[in-house]
C-alpha positions in Angstrom: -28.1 2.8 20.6 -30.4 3.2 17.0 -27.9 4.7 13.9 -29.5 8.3 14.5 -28.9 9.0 17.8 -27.4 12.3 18.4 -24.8 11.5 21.1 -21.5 11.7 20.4 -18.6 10.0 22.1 -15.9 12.3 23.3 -13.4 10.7 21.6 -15.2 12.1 18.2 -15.0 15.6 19.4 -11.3 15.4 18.5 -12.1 14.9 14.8 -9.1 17.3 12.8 -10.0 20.3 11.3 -8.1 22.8 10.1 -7.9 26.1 12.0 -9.8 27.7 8.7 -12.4 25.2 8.7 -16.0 26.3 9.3 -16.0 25.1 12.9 -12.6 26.3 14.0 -13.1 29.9 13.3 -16.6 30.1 14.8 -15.1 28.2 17.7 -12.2 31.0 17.9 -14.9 33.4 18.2 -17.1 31.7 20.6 -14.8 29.6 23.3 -17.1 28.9 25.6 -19.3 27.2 22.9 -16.4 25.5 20.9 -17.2 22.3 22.3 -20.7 22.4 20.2 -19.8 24.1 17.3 -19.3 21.2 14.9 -22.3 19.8 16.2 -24.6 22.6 15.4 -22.9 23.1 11.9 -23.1 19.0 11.0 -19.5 18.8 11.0 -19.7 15.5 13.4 -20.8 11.6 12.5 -23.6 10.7 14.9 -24.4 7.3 14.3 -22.8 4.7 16.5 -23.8 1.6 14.7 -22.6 0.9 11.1 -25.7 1.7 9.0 -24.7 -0.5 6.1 -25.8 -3.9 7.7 -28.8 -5.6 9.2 -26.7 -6.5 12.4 -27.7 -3.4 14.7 -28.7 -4.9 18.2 -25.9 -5.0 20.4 -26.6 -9.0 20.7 -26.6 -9.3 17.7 -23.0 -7.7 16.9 -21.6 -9.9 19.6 -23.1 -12.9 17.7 -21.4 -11.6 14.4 -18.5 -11.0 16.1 -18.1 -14.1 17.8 -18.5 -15.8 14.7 -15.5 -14.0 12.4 -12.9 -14.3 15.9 -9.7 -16.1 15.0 -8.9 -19.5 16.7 -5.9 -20.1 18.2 -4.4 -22.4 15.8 -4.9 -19.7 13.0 -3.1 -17.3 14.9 -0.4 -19.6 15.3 -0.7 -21.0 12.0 -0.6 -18.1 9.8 0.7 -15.0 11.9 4.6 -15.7 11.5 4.3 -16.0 7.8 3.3 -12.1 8.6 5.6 -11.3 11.2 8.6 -12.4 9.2 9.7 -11.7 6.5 6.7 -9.3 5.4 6.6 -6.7 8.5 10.5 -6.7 8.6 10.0 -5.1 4.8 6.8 -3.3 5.4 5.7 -2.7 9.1 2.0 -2.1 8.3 1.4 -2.7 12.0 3.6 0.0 13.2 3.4 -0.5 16.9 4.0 -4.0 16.9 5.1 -4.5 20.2 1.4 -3.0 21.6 -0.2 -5.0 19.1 1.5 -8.4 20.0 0.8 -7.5 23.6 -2.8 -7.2 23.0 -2.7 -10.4 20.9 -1.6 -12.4 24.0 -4.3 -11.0 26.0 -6.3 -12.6 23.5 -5.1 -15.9 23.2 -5.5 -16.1 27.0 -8.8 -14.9 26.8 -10.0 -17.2 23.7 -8.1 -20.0 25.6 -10.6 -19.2 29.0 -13.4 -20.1 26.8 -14.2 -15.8 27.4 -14.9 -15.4 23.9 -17.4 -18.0 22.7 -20.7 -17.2 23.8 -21.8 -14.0 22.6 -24.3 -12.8 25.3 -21.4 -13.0 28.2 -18.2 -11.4 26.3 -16.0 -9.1 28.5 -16.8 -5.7 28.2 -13.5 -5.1 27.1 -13.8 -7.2 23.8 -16.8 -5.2 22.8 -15.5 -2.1 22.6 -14.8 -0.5 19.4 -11.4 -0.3 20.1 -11.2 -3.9 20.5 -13.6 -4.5 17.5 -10.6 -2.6 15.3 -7.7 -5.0 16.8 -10.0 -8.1 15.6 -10.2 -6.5 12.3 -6.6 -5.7 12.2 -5.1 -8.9 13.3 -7.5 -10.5 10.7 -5.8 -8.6 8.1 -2.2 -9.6 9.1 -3.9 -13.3 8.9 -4.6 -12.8 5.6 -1.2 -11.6 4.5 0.5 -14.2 6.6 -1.8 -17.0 4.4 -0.7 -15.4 1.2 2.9 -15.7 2.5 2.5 -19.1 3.6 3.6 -22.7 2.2 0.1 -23.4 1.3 -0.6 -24.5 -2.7 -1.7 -21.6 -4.0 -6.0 -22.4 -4.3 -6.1 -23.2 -0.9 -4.2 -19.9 -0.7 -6.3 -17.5 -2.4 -9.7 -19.0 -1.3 -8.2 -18.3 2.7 -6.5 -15.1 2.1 -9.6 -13.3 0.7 -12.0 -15.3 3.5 -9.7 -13.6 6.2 -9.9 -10.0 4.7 -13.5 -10.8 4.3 -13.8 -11.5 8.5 -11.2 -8.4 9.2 -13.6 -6.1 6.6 -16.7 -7.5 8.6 -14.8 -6.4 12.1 -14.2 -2.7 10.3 -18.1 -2.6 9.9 -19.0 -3.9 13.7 -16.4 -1.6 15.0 -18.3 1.7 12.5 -14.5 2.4 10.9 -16.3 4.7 8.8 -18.2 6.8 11.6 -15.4 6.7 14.4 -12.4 6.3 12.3 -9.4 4.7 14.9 -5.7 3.8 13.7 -6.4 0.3 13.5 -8.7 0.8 11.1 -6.3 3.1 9.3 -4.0 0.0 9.7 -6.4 -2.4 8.3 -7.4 -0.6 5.4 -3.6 -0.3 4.7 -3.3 -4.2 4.9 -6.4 -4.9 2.8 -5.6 -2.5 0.5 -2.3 -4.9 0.1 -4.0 -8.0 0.1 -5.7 -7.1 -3.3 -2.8 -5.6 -4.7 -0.5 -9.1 -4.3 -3.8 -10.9 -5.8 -3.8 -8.5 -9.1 -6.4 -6.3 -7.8 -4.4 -2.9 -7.9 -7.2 -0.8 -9.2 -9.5 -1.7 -6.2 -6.6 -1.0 -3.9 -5.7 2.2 -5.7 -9.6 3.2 -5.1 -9.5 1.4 -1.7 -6.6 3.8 -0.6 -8.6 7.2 -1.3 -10.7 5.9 1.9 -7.9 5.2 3.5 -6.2 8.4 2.8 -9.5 10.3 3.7 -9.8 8.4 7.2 -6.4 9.6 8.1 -6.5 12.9 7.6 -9.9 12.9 9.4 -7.9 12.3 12.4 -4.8 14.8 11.6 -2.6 12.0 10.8 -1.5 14.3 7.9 -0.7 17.1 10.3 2.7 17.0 11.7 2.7 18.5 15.4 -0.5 19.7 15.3 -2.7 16.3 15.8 -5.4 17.0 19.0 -3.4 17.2 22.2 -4.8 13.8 23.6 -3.2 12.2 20.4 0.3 13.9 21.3 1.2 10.2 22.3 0.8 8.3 19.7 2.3 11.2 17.3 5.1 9.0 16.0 2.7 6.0 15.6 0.7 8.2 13.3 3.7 9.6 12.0 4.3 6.3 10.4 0.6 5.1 9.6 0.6 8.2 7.3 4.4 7.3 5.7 3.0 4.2 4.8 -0.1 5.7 3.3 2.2 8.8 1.3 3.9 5.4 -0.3 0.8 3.5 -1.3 -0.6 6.9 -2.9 2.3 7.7 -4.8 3.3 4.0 -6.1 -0.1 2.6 -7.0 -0.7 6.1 -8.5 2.2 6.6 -10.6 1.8 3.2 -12.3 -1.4 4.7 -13.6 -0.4 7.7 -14.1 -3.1 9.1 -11.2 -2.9 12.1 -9.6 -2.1 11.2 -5.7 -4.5 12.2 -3.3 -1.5 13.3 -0.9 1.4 16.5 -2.1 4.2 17.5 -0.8 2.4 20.2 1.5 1.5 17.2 4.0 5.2 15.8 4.3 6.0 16.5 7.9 9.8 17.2 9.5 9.5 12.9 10.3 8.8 12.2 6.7 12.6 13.0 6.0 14.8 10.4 7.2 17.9 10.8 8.3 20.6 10.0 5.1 22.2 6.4 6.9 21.2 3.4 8.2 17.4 3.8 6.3 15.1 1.1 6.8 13.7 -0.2 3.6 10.6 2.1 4.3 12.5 4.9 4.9 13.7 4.4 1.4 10.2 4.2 0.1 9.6 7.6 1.9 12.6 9.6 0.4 11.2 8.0 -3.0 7.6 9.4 -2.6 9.3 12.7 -0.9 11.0 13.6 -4.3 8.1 11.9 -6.5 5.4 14.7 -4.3 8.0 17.4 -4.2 8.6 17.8 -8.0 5.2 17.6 -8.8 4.8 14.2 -10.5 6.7 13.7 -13.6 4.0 14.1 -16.6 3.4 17.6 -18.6 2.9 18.5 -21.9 6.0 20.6 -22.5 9.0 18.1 -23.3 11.5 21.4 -22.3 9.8 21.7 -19.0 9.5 18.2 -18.3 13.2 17.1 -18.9 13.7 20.0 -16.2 11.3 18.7 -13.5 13.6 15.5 -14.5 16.9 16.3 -13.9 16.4 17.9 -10.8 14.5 14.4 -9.7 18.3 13.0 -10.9 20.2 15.1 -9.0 17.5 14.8 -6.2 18.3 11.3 -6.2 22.2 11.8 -6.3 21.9 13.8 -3.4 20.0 11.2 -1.1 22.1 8.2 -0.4 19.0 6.7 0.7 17.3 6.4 -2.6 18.7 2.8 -4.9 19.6 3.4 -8.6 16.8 0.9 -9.6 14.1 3.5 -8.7 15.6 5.8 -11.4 13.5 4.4 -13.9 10.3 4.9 -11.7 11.1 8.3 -11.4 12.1 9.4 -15.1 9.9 7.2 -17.2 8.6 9.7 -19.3 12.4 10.4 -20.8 11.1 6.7 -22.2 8.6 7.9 -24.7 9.2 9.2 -28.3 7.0 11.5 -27.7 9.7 13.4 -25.2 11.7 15.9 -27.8 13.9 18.5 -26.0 16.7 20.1 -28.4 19.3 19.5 -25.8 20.9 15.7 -27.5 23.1 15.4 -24.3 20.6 16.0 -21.4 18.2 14.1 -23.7 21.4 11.1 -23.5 21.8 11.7 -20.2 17.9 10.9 -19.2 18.0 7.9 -21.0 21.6 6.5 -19.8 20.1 6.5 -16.5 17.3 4.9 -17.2 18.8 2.4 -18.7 21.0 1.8 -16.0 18.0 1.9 -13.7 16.3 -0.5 -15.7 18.5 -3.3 -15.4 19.4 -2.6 -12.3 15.9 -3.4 -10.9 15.8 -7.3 -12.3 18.9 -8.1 -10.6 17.8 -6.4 -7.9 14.7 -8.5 -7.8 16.6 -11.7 -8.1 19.2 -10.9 -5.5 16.2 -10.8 -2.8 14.3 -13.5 -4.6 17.1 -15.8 -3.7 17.0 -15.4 -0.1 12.8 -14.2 0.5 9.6 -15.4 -0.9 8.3 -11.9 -0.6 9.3 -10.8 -4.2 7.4 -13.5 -5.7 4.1 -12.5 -3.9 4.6 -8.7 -4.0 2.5 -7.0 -6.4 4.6 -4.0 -6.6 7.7 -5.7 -7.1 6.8 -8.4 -9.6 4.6 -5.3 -11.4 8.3 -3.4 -11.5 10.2 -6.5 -12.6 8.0 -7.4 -15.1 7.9 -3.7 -16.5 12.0 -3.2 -16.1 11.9 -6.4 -18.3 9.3 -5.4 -20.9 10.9 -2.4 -21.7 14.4 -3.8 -22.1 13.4 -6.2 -23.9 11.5 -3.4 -26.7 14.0 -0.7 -26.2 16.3 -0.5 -29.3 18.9 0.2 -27.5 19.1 -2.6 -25.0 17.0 -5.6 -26.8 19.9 -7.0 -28.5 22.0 -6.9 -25.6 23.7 -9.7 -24.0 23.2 -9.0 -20.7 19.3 -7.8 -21.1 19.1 -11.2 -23.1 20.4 -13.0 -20.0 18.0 -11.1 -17.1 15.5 -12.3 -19.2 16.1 -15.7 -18.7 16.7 -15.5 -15.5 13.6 -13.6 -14.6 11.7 -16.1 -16.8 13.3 -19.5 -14.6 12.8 -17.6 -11.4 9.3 -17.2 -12.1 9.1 -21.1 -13.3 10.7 -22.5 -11.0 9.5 -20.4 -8.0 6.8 -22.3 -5.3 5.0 -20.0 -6.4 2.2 -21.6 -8.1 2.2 -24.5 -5.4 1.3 -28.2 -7.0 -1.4 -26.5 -8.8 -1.9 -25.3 -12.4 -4.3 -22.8 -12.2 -6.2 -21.3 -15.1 -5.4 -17.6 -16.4 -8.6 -17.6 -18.0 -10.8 -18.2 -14.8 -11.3 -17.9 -11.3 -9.8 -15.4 -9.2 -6.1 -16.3 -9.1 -5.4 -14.9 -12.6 -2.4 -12.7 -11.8 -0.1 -15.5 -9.8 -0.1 -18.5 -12.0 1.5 -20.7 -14.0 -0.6 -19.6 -17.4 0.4 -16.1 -16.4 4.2 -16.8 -16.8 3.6 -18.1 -20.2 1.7 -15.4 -21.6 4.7 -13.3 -20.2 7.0 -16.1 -21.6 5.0 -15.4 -25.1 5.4 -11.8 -25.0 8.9 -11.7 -24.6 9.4 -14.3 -27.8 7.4 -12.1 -29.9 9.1 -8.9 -28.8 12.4 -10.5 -29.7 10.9 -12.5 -33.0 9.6 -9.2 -34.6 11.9 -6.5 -32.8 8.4 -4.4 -32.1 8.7 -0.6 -30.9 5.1 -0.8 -29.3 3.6 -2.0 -26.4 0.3 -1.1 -25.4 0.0 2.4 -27.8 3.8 3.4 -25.7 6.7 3.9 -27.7 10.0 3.4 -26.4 12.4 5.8 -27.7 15.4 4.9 -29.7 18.6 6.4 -28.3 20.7 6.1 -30.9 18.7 7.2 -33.7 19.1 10.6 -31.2 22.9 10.4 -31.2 
C-alpha cells in the first residue's frame, strides 16, 4: 500500500480525543456518521508506510527487517543484564510476563530457520504489532549491553548500534502514523539509553514525542481510554507513570516546563502509602512536583510557600525518601531567595541540607550491592550535584562528614568497573560522560572548590545560612 492511501485500519479509528474536540462534538451530533467524522475533518493519519525512508515495498521492509532481527545468542547474551537488576528498578516493559512470552515464540521461531529469508516470513512477524515487539526488545538489548560486563568501548559502540536496529523497527512498524504501546515502550527505553550515555537534552526532546504518542492513544486519560483498550488499562496506566517521571525529572534538572500537569494524574497514579515499589516512589515524587506547580517564581514570599507545603507534602507521604528533599526545594538554595521570615527561611535550608547529604550515602549504599548507580544518568547527575553543592555551600564545605562523602563518592567512582580496562578520552568520541577523564575533571572541581572556598558555580549562588542567622 503507497504512503497516501486513504484507508484506514480500524484500529486507528480509536485514536483519543477529547469529548470537546472538533470530531467528538460533530460526532455527538451526527451518530450515524461518527465513524467518518475525523476522516472528513483530517483528524486521522492515513499513510500506512513510514514516509521518512526509501524502504516502501513490502519486500523490501521484510528485507530491512530481516536484517536488524536479533540472533539468539544476543538475546541470551545481553537480555538478563536488562531483566535484572534494571527492570526490577524501572520496569520500562510493564507487562513483562506477555513480553517474555512473545520472546519465546521468537526464539522458537528464529531457531526454525522462519525468520531468515525475507520473502517467506510468517504473516505473523510482519505485522505491525510484531514490527513494535522487534523494536522493543531491541531497546531492552541495548540497555542490557550498557549494563553488561563489557569494557566500556565495546560498550558504547553496541549499545547505540542496538537502539539504532530498535529505532529502525519503530520506522518499519510507522510508530509515528499507528502509534502502539510498544512503541510508547521503546521510545521510553531509548529515551534512557541516551540519557545513561550523557545525552539528556536529546532524551528531554526525545520524550515530548513520546509524551505526545501517549496521549494520542488516551494513555493520559484515566477510565476513559476507547472501550477496546479497557484491557490493557492498567498496562497503560503504568506506561504513562513512567512517562509523568521522565517529564518531570529530566525537566526539573533544566528547569523546563513538563509537558505533563497535575490535571492528567489519574486515581492509579496515587499509590497506596506501604509497601511502594521504587517507581511508585518516583510517582508520589512527580505527583507533588506537578501538583504544586513546579517550584520556580519570581516572588521569594510566594515561592517559600509553594515550598513548605511541598515539605509537609513530603512529611505526609511515607513513600517519598528524605534525599529527594533537595530535588524538590532547590530554589531555597539560591541567594537570590529573600523572604523576611529568618526561621522558615532556616527551616528550608535545614532540610535541604539534610537532603543533600542524605542522597550520596544513599548512592553508595546501593552502589555497593548494584551496578545500576554507576550507569544511571539520573542518579550519578544527582550524586554528582548533592556533592557539588556541599562541597560550595558555606555552611556544609568545611564539614567533616561532607569532607568524607566526598571521598568516598570520588573512590567509588575510581574504583568502580566502570570505565572497563579502557581509558577513554573526555575530549573525544562519544563516551565523554562515563570515563575515567570525566572523574578527574570532577576530582579537579572539587580541589578547587575547597582550595579557594568559591560561592559560584556556573552563575548559581549557594546561599549562606549563617550569614541569615
Amino acid at each position: 500500500m503507497s504512503p497516501s492511501s486513504p484507508d484506514v485500519s480500524p484500529e486507528l479509528k480509536s485514536n483519543f480525543c477529547g469529548r470537546n474536540s472538533s470530531s467528538s462534538i460533530l460526532s455527538t451530533a451526527v451518530s450515524e456518521c461518527a465513524g467518518c467524522v475525523g476522516s472528513v475533518l483530517g483528524q486521522l493519519n492515513t499513510y500506512d508506510i513510514y514516509p521518512f525512508m526509501e524502504t516502501t515495498a513490502i519486500h523490501e521492509r521484510n528485507r530491512s527487517l530481516v536484517q536488524i532481527l536479533p540472533s539468539r545468542s544476543e538475546v541470551s547474551q545481553f537480555y538478563h543484564f536488562y531483566r535484572n537488576p534494571v527492570h526490577l528498578l524501572m520496569p520500562m516493559i510493564v507487562d513483562i510476563n506477555s513480553f517474555e512470552s512473545e520472546l519465546c515464540r521468537y526464539l522458537g521461531a528464529y531457531a526454525a530457520d522462519e525468520l531468515q529469508n525475507p520473502d517467506s516470513l510468517p504473516a505473523h512477524w510482519r505485522s505491525n504489532e510484531s514490527i513494535g515487539f522487534f523494536g522493543l526488545l531491541l531497546a531492552a538489548l541495548s540497555v542490557g549491553i550498557h549494563y553488561s560486563n563489557l569494557d566500556l568501548p565495546h560498550r558504547a559502540r553496541l549499545c547505540l548500534e542496538f537502539a539504532r536496529r530498535s529505532m529502525q523497527a519503530l520506522r518499519l512498524a510507522n510508530f509515528l502514523f499507528r502509534p502502539s504501546l510498544n512503541a510508547v515502550q521503546t521510545l521510553v527505553i531509548i529515551g534512557n539509553v541516551l540519557q545513561n550515555n550523557g545525552q539528556s537534552d536529546a532524551a528531554w526532546s526525545l520524550l515530548g514525542t513520546t509524551i505526545r504518542l501517549a496521549q494520542s492513544m488516551g494513555l493520559h486519560v484515566e477510565s476513559k481510554v476507547p472501550q477496546q483498550r479497557q484491557a490493557i488499562n492498567p498496562i497503560a496506566s503504568s506506561v504513562w507513570n513512567i512517562l509523568v517521571w521522565q517529564d518531570v525529572s529530566i525537566s526539573a534538572c533544566y528547569d523546563r516546563p513538563p509537558i505533563v500537569t497535575s490535571k492528567w494524574l489519574g486515581r492509579e497514579a496515587v499509590p497506596p502509602q506501604t509497601d511502594l515499589s521504587y517507581p511508585e516512589v518516583l510517582i508520589s515524587i512527580a505527583r507533588i512536583w506537578l501538583e504544586l506547580g513546579g517550584i520556580d517564581t519570581v516572588d521569594a514570599e510566594i515561592q517559600a510557600g509553594r515550598l513548605l507545603r511541598t515539605l509537609q507534602a513530603v512529611d505526609d507521604s511515607s513513600s517519598v525518601p528524605s534525599s529527594s528533599v533537595s530535588f524538590l526545594i532547590r530554589p531555597a538554595l539560591r541567594q537570590s531567595f529573600e523572604i523576611e521570615d529568618v526561621a522558615v527561611y532556616n527551616h528550608l535550608l535545614n532540610r535541604a541540607k539534610t537532603s543533600l547529604i542524605q542522597t550520596p550515602k544513599a548512592f553508595l549504599d546501593l552502589q555497593a550491592i548494584s551496578v545500576v548507580p554507576m550507569r544511571s544518568w539520573t542518579m550519578i547527575h544527582m550524586v554528582l550535584w548533592s556533592t557539588l553543592v556541599l562541597s560550595l555551600w558555606k555552611n556544609t564545605r568545611d564539614d567533616p562528614e561532607c569532607h568524607d562523602l566526598q571521598k568516598k563518592i570520588i573512590r567509588a567512582f575510581s574504583s568502580s568497573n566502570l570505565f572497563g580496562n579502557h581509558d577513554v578520552p573526555f575530549a573525544t568520541g562519544e563516551n565523554k560522560w562515563t570515563s575515567k577523564e570525566h572523574i578527574r575533571a570532577f576530582t579537579a572541581l572539587l580541589t578547587a572548590i575547597s582550595n579557594k572556598h568559591h560561592n559560584r558555580r556556573n552563575g548559581v549562588v549557594i546561599a549562606n545560612q549563617s550569614e541569615r542567622q
